[in-house]
C-alpha positions as CSV (number, residue, x, y, z in Angstrom):
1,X,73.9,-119.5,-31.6
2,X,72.9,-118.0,-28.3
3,X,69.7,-119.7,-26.7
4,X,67.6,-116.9,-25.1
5,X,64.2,-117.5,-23.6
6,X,61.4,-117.5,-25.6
7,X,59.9,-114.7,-23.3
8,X,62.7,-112.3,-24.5
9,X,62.0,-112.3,-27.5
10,X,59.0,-109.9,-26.9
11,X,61.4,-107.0,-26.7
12,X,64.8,-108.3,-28.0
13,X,66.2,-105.6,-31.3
14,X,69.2,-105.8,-32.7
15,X,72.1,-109.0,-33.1
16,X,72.9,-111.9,-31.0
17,X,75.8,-114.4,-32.3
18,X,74.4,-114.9,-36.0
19,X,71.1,-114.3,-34.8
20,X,69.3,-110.9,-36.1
21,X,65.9,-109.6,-34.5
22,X,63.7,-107.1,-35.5
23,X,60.0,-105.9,-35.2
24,X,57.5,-106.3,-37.9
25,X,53.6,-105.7,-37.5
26,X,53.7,-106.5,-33.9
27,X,55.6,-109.7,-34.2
28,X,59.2,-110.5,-33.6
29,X,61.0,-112.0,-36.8
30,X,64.6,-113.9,-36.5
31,X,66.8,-114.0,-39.3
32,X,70.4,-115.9,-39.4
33,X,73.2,-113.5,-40.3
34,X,74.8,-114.1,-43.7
35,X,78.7,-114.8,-43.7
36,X,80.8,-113.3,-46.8
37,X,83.1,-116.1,-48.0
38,X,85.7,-113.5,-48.9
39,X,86.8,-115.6,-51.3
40,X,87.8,-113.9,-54.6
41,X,88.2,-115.1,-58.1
42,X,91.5,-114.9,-60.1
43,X,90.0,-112.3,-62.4
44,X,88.6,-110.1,-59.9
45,X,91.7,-109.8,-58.2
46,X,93.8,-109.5,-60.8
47,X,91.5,-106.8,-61.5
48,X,91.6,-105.0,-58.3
49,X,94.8,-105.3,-58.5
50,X,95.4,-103.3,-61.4
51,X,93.2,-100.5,-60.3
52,X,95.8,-99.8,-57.1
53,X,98.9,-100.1,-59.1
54,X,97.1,-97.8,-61.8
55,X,96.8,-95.4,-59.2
56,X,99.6,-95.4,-57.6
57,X,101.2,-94.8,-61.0
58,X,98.8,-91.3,-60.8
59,X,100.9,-90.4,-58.1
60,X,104.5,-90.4,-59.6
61,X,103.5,-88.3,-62.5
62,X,105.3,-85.0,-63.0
63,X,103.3,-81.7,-62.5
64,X,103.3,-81.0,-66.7
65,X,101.4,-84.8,-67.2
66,X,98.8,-84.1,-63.9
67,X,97.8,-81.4,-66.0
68,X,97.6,-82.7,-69.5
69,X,95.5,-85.4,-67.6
70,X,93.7,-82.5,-66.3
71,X,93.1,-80.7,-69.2
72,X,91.9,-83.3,-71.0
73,X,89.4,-84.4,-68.5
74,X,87.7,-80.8,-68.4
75,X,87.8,-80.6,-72.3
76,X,85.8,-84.4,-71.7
77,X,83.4,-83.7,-68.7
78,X,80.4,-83.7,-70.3
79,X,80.6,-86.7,-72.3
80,X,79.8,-90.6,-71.3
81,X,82.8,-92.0,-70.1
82,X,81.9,-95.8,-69.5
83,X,84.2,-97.2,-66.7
84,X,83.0,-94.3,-64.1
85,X,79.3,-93.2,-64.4
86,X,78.5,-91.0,-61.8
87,X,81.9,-90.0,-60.7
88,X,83.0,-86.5,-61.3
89,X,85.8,-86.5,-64.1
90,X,88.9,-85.2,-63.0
91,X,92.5,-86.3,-63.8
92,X,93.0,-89.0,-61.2
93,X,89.5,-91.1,-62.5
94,X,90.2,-90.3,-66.1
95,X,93.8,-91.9,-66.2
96,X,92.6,-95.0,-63.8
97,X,90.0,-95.2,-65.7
98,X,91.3,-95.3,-69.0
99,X,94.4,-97.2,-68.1
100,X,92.3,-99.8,-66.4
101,X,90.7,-100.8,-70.1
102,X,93.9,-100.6,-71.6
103,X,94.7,-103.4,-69.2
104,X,91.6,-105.6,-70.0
105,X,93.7,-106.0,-73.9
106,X,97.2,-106.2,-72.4
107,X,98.0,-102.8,-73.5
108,X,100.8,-100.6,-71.3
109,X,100.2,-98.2,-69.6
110,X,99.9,-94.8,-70.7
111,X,101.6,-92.2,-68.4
112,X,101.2,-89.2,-71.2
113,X,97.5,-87.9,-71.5
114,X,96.4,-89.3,-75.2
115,X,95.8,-85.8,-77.5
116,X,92.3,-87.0,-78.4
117,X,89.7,-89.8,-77.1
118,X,87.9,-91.7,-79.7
119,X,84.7,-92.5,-78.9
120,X,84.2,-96.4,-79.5
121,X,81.7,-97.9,-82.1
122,X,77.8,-99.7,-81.4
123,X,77.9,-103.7,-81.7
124,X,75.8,-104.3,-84.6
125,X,75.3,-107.9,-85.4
126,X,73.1,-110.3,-87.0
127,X,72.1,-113.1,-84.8
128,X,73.0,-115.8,-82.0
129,X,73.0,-119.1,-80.7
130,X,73.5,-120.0,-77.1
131,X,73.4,-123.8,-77.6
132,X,75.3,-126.6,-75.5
133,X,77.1,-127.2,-78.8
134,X,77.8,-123.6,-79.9
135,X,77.8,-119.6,-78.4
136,X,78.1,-117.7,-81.8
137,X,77.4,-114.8,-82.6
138,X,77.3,-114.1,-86.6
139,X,77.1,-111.0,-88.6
140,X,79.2,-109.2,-86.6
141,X,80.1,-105.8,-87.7
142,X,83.7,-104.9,-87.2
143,X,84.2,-101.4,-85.9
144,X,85.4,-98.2,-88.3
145,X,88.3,-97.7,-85.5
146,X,91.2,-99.7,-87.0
147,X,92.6,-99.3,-83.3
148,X,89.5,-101.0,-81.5
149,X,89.1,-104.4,-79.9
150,X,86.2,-106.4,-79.0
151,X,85.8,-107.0,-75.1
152,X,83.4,-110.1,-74.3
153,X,82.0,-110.1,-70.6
154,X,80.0,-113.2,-70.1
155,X,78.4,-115.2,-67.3
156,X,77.5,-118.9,-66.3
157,X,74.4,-120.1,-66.8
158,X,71.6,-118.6,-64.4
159,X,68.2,-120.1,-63.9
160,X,65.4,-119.1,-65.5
161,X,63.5,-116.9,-63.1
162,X,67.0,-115.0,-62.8
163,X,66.4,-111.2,-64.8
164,X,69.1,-109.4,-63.8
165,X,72.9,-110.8,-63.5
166,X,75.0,-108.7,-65.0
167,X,77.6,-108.8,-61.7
168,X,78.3,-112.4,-62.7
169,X,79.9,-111.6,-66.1
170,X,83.6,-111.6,-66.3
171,X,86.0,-111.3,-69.2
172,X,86.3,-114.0,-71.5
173,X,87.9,-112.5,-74.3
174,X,89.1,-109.7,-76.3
175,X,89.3,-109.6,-80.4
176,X,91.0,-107.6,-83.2
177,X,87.8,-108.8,-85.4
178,X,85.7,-111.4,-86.2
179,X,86.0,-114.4,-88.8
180,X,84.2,-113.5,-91.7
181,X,81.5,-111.6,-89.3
182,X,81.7,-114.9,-87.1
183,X,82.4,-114.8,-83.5
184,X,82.8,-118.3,-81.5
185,X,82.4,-118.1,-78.1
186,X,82.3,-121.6,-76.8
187,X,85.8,-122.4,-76.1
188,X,86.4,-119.2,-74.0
189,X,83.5,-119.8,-72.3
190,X,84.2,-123.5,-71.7
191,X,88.0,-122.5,-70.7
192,X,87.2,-119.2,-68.0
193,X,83.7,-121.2,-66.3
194,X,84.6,-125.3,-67.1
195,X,80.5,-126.1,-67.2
196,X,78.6,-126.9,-70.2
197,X,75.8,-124.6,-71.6
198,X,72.4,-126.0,-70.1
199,X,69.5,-125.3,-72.4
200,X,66.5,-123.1,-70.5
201,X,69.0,-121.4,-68.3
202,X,69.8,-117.8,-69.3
203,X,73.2,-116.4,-70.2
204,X,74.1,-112.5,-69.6
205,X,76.8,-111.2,-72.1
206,X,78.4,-107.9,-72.1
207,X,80.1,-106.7,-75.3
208,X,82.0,-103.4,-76.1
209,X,84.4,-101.9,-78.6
210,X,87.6,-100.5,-76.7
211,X,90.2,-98.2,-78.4
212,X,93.4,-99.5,-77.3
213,X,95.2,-96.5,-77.5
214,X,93.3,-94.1,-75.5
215,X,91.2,-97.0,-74.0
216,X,88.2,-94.5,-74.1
217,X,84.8,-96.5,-74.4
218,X,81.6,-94.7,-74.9
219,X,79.1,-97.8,-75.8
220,X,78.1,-101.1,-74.1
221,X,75.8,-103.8,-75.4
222,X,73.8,-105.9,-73.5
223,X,72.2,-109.5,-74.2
224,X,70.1,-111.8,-72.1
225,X,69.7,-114.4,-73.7
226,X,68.6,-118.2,-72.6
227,X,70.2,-121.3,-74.2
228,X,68.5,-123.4,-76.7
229,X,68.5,-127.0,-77.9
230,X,69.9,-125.7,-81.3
231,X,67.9,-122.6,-82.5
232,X,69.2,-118.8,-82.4
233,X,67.8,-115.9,-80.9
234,X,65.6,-115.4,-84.4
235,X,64.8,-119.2,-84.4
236,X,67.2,-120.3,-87.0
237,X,69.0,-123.8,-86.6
238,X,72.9,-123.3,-87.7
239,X,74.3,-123.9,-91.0
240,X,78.3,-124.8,-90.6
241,X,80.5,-122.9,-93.1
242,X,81.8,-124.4,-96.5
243,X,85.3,-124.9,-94.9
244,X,88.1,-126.6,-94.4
245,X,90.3,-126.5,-91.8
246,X,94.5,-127.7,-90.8
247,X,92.8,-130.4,-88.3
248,X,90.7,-131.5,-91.5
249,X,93.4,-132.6,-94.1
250,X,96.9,-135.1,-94.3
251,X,99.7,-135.3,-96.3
252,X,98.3,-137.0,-98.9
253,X,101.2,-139.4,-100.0
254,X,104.6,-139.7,-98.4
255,X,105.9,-137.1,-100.9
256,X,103.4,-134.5,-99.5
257,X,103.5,-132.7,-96.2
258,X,100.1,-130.8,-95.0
259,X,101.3,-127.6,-92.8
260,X,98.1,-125.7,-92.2
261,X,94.9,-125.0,-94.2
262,X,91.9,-122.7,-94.1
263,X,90.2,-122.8,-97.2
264,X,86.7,-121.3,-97.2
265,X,84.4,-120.5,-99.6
266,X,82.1,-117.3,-99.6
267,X,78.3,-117.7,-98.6
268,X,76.2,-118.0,-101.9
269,X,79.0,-117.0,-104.1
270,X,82.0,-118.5,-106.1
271,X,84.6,-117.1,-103.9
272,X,87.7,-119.0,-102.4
273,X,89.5,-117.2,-99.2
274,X,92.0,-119.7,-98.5
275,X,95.8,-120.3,-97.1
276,X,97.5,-122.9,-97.3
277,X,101.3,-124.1,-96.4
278,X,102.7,-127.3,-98.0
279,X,106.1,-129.1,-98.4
280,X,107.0,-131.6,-100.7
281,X,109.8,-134.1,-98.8
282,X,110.5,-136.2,-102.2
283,X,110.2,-136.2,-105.5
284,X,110.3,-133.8,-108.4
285,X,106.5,-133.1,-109.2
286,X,106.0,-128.9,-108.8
287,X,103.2,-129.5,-106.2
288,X,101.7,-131.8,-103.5
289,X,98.2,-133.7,-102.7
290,X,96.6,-133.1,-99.5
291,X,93.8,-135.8,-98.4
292,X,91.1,-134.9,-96.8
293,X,89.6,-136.7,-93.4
294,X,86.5,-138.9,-94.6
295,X,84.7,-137.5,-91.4
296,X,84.4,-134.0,-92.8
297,X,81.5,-133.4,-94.9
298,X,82.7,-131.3,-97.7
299,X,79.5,-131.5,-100.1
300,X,78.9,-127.3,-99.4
301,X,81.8,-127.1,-100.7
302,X,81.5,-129.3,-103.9
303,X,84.5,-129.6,-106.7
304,X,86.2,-126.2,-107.0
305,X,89.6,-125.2,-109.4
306,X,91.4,-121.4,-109.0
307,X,94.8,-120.5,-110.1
308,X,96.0,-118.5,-107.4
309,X,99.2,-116.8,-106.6
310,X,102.1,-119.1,-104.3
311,X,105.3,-118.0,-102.7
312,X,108.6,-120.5,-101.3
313,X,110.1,-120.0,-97.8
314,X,113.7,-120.0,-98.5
315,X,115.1,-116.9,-96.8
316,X,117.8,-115.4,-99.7
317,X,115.7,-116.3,-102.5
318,X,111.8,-116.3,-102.4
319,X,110.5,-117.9,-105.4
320,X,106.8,-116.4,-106.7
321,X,104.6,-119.0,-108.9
322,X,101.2,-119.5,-109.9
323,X,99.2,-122.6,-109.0
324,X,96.4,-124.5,-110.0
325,X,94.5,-125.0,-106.9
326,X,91.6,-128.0,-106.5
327,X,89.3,-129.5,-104.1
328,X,88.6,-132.9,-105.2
329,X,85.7,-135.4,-103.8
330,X,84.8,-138.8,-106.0
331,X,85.6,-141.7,-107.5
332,X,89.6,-141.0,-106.6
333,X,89.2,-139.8,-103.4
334,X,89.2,-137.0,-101.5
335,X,91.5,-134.4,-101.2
336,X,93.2,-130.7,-102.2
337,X,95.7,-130.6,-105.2
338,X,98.2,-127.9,-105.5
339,X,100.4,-127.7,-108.5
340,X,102.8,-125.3,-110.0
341,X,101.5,-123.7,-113.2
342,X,103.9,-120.8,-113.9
343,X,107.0,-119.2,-111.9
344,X,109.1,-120.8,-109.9
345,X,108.9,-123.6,-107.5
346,X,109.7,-124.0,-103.9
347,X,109.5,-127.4,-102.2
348,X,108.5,-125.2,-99.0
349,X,105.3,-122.8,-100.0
350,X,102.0,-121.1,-99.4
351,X,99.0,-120.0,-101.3
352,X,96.6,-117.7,-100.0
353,X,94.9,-114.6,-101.3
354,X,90.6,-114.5,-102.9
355,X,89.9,-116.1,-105.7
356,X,87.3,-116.7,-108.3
357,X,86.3,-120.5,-108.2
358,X,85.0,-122.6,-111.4
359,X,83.6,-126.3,-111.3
């Protein structure tokens, strides 16, 4: 820092060294110069990055697909094109533009002018929890676009006199759909910012449907939203799912091999959604026990039977059965028994399919 005496100061405008002056109300007021770090994350240069190579793709296009691109922009000029507000729509903006959201879901690039744009679908969902155990959001709609997928912007925690941080947010994730209306956001957000959730502090999201194929988007939602100690947005303390999962259950005997499972049943109804693969290694009994892990609290799900459809894994000659499929917790144990009722039977197999459960 250059040392100046304090006598020039009455008349000293403009920058010395990392020292700025300027004139306010008669009085002279220093401020130090800020220094940009220049220091870029992996995701905003792999996103800039994209943007030259997508335009220099513009540039080896033939004369017939410049004006498609044209064309197609003029027939699209006066509708919302998220991805360049405020920028006149020509050919050159509407392929970099599209192309770069085709990139944000690993889709190629498209060189030929789609023959339509699809204009993408509202978020519509239920509620959400920002928690340091959870970010879920639940009720999630899934959009009428069979081709559409669900890009997730969100950003780390910001204090709580913060109201506007929406240049923070950075991809975490893209979806075909939800899980049963569910969307789980905690691991991706643990695995792009490596910090916990910190109740009080607020959390900016950014969600938008994105047709893949044209990668047109016309509607963006926005949530500020600060974390809690367990509650959701609409004050409501989560309720797990009646489910188990593959981390959930063993081979239940050593003639019984567990493969994966999801078996869920419906919210206040007696439905099963489930798949599960099995393998019996010995033995000559048309099914297989699975036991379930005594840290897994499977009371929502009570005792359940369903005869459900099963197929084998052998590659020249798939075997189709029926089996009697039950969730058992008591006096015997704990655990999911599959048998063979009808058909054939395959050591290798898998059920899966809906069902209609009795007790």
């Amino acid at each position: 820092m250059k040392a100046l005496p304090s006598i020039a100061f009455n008349e000293f405008k403009g920058t010395a060294g990392d020292v700025t002056a300027r004139k306010t109300g008669g009085r002279t007021v220093l401020n130090g110069r800020a220094q940009h770090s220049h220091i870029k994350t992996p995701k905003q240069s792999e996103r800039r990055a994209s943007f030259g190579y997508i335009t220099k793709q513009f540039k080896q296009l033939t004369a017939q697909q410049q004006i498609a691109w044209q064309k197609l922009a003029e027939a699209h000029r006066e509708r919302a094109l998220v991805g360049a507000e405020g920028v006149p729509l020509t050919a050159h903006n509407l392929f970099v533009c599209l192309n770069a959201n085709r990139s944000l879901v690993g889709v190629p690039l498209a060189l030929d002018a789609p023959e339509q744009i699809h204009g993408s679908d509202a978020i519509a969902f239920d509620d959400i929890w920002i928690t340091p155990d959870r970010i879920m959001i639940s009720g999630l709609r899934d959009a009428d676009n069979p081709n559409a997928r669900l890009v997730v912007k969100m950003s780390p925690g910001q204090g709580p006199g913060v109201s506007k941080a929406w240049d923070k947010t950075v991809i975490v994730g893209d979806f075909e759909t939800s899980d049963w209306g569910d969307l789980d956001l905690l691991e991706v957000y643990a695995k792009s910012f490596g910090i916990d959730v910190i109740p009080g502090h607020k959390y900016f999201l950014e969600l938008y449907w994105i047709d893949e194929f044209s990668g047109y988007v016309s509607s963006k939602t926005y949530i500020c939203f600060p974390a809690t100690e367990g509650e959701s947005a609409h004050g409501q303390i989560f309720s797990p799912r009646a489910r188990l999962k593959s981390n959930d259950v063993t081979g239940g005997d050593s003639s019984s091999e567990a493969i994966s499972c999801d078996y869920e049943l419906a919210a206040g109804s007696k439905i099963s959604a489930n798949e599960i693969e099995a393998k019996r290694t010995s033995g000559f009994s048309a099914g297989v026990h699975l036991q379930i892990d005594e840290s897994v609290d499977i009371s929502r799900i009570g005792l359940v039977r369903s005869y459900q459809w099963a197929r084998g894994f052998e590659d020249n000659n798939i075997k189709y059965g029926v089996f009697f499929c039950e969730v058992y917790h008591g006096t015997w144990g704990r655990d999911i028994q599959l048998a063979g009722r009808g058909g054939l039977f395959q050591d290798h197999f898998i059920t899966f399919g809906t069902y209609m459960v009795t007790n």
